[in-house]
C-alpha positions as CSV (number, residue, x, y, z in Angstrom):
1,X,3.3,11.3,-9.6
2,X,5.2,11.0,-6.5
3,X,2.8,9.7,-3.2
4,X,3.0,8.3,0.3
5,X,3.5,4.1,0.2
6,X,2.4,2.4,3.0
7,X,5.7,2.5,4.8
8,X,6.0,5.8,6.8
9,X,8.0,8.6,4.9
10,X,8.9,6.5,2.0
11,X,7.4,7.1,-1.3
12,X,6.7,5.8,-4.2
13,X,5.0,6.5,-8.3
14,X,3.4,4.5,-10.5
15,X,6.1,2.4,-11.5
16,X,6.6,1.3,-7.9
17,X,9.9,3.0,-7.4
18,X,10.6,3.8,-4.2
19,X,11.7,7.6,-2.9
20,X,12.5,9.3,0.4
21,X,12.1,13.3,1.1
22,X,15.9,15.0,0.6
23,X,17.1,16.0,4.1
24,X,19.7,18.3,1.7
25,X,17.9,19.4,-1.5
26,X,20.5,19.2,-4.2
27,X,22.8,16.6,-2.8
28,X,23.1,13.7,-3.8
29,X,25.2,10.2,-2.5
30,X,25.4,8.2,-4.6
31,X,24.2,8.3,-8.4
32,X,20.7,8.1,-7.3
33,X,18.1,10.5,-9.2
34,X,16.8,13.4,-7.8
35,X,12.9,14.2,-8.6
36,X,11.2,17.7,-7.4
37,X,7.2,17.7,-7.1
38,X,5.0,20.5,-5.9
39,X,7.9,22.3,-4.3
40,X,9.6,19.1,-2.7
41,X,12.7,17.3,-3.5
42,X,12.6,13.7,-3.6
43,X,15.3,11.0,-3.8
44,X,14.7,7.8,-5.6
45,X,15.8,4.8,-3.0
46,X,17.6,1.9,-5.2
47,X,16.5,-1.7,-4.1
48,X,19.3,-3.3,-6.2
49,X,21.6,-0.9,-3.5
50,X,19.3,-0.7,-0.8
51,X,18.5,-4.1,1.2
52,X,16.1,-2.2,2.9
53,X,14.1,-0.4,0.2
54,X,14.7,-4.5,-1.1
55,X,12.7,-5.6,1.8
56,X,9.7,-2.9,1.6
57,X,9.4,-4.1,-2.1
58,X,9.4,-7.4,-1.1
59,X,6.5,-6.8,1.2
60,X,7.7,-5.3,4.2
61,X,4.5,-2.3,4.8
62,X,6.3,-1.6,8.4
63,X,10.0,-1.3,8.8
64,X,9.8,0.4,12.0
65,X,12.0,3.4,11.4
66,X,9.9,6.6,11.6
67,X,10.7,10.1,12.1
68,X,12.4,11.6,15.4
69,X,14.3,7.7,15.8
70,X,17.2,7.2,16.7
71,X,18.9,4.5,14.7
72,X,22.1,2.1,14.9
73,X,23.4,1.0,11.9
74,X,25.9,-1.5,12.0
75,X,27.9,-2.1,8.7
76,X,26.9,1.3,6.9
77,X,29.1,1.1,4.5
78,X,29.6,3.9,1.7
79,X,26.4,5.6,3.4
80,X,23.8,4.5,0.9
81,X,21.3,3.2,2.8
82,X,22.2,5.3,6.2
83,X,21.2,8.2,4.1
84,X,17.8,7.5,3.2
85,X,17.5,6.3,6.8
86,X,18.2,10.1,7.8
87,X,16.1,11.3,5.1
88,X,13.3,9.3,7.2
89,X,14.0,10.0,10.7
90,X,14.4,13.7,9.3
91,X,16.3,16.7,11.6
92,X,15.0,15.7,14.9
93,X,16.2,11.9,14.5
94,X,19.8,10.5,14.7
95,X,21.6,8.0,13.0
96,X,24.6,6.1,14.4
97,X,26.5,4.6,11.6
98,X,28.9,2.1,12.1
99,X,31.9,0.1,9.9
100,X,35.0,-1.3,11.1
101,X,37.1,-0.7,7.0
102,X,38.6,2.8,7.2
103,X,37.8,3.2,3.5
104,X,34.5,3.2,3.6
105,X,34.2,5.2,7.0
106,X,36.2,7.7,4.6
107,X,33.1,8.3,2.5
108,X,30.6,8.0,5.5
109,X,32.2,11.0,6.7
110,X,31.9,12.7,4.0
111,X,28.1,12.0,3.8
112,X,28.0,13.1,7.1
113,X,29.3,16.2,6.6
114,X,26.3,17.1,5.0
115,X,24.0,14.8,6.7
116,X,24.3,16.1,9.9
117,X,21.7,13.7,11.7
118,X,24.7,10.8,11.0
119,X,27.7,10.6,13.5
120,X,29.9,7.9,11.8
121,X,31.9,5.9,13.7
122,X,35.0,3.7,13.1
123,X,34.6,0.6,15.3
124,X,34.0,-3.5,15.2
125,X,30.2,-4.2,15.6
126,X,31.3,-7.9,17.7
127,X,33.0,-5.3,20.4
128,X,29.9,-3.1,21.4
129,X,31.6,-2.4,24.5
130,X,34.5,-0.2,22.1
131,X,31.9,2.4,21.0
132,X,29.4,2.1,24.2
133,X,30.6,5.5,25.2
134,X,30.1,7.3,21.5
135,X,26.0,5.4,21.2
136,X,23.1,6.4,22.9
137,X,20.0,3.9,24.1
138,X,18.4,3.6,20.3
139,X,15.1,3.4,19.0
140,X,16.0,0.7,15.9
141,X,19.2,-1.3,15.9
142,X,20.0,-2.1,11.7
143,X,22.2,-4.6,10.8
144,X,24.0,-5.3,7.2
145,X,27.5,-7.2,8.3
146,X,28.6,-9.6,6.0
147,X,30.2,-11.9,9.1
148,X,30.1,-15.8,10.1
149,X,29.1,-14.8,13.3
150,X,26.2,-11.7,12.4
151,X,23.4,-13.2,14.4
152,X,25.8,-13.0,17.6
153,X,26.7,-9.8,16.5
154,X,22.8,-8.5,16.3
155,X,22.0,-10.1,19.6
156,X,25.3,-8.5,21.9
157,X,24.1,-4.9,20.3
158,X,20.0,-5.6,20.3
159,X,20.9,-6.3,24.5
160,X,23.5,-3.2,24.5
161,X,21.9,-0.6,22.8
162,X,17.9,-1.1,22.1
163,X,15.4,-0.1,24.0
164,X,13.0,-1.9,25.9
165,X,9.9,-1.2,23.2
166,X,12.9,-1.2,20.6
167,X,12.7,-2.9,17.0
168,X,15.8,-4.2,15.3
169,X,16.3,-5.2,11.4
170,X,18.9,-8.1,10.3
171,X,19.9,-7.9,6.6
172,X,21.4,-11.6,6.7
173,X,23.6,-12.7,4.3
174,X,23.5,-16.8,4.5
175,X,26.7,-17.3,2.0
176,X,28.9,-15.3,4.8
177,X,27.5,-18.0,7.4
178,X,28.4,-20.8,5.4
179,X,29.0,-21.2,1.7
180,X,28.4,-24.6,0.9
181,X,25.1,-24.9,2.8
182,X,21.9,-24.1,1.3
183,X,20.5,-20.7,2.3
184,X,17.1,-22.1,3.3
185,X,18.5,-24.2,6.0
186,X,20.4,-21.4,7.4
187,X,17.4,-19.1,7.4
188,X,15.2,-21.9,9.2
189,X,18.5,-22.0,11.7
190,X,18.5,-18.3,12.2
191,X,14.8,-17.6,12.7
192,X,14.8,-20.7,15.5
193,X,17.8,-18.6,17.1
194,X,16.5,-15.2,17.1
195,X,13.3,-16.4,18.3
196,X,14.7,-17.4,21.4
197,X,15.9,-13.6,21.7
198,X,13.4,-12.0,19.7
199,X,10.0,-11.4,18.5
200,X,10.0,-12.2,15.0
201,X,7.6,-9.7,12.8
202,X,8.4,-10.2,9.3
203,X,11.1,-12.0,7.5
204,X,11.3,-11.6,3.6
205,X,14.0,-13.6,1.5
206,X,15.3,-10.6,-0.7
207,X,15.5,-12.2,-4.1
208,X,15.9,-11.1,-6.7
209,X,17.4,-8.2,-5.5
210,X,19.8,-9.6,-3.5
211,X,20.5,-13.5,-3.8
212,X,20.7,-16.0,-0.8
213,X,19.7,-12.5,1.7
214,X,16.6,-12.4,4.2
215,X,15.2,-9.4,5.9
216,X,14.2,-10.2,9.9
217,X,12.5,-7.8,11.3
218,X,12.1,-8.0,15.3
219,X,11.2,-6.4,18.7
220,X,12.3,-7.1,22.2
221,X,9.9,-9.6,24.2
């Protein structure tokens, strides 16, 4: 039996799998399953693909993405996680998903096709000032960027784009920082430099399901 978790329109079942509601009934995109209950079509949100589902079962109860929000997403990807983030801000939400590798913008569009709450955009999340004119004042800023220089990268769009009562999410990837330091050190670094940004809500280091990765989870002071 499918039920409400404690993060807003994510669900879960007994086995602590998580699912969002399918904006599309029937589609699918990736190889995710699809589970109908009592008339309703859920889709069951990977945590091994999904740093965010990998954060709420980490611990994360509030990820600050509800429905009607209008979200950034920097570094979407193949559109795995961008989709369930439409599934939660539902029709009257927006998603703005961002990747500078034509490949995988190839696929976003595709998911967007169907997804129409997602406007994919092929840009460079370190040159906000390229795609100011295609992104709207947002709600959440999200970011997954495998880049030395991330945390600059969240800042420049957090000051660009967020609004004032704003939250923004950093997926950080410590190995992309620096390899032969030890992730803990570079978390501690991190944290000390979004804090003098930031309000820092929650941070969760997302092993096992992904290695040497922490979740920060922030609002504007």
């Amino acid at each position: 039996m499918i039920k409400p978790s404690k993060v807003f329109e994510v669900y879960t079942d007994y086995r602590k799998r998580l699912y969002t509601v399918n904006l599309i009934p029937g589609s699918k995109v990736y190889d995710e399953k699809l589970v109908n209950e009592k008339g309703i079509e859920y889709r069951e949100w990977n945590a091994r693909k999904s740093k965010l589902a990998a954060s709420i079962l980490k611990g994360c109860n509030n990820i600050f993405i509800r429905k009607n929000d209008v979200v950034l997403y920097l570094g979407c990807s193949y559109g795995t996680t961008p989709s369930h983030v439409a599934d939660i801000v539902g029709e009257g939400g927006f998603v703005f998903a961002l990747d500078f590798a034509p490949r995988v913008m190839r696929d976003m569009v595709f998911v967007a096709e169907e997804r129409q709450n997602i406007a994919p955009i092929l840009g460079d999340a370190n040159q906000p000032l390229s795609y100011v004119d295609k992104v709207s004042s947002v709600d959440v800023v999200y970011q997954d960027i495998a880049q030395r220089n991330q945390v600059d990268i969240f800042i420049k769009n957090v000051n660009m784009f967020l609004k004032n009562d704003g939250y923004a999410l950093l997926a950080l990837k410590a190995r992309s920082i620096d390899v032969t330091r030890k992730p803990k050190g570079i978390f501690g670094e991190v944290k000390e430099a979004l804090s003098k940004e930031l309000v820092i809500i929650d941070s969760k280091d997302l092993d096992p399901y992904e290695k040497d990765h922490m979740m920060f989870i922030c609002k504007k002071k």
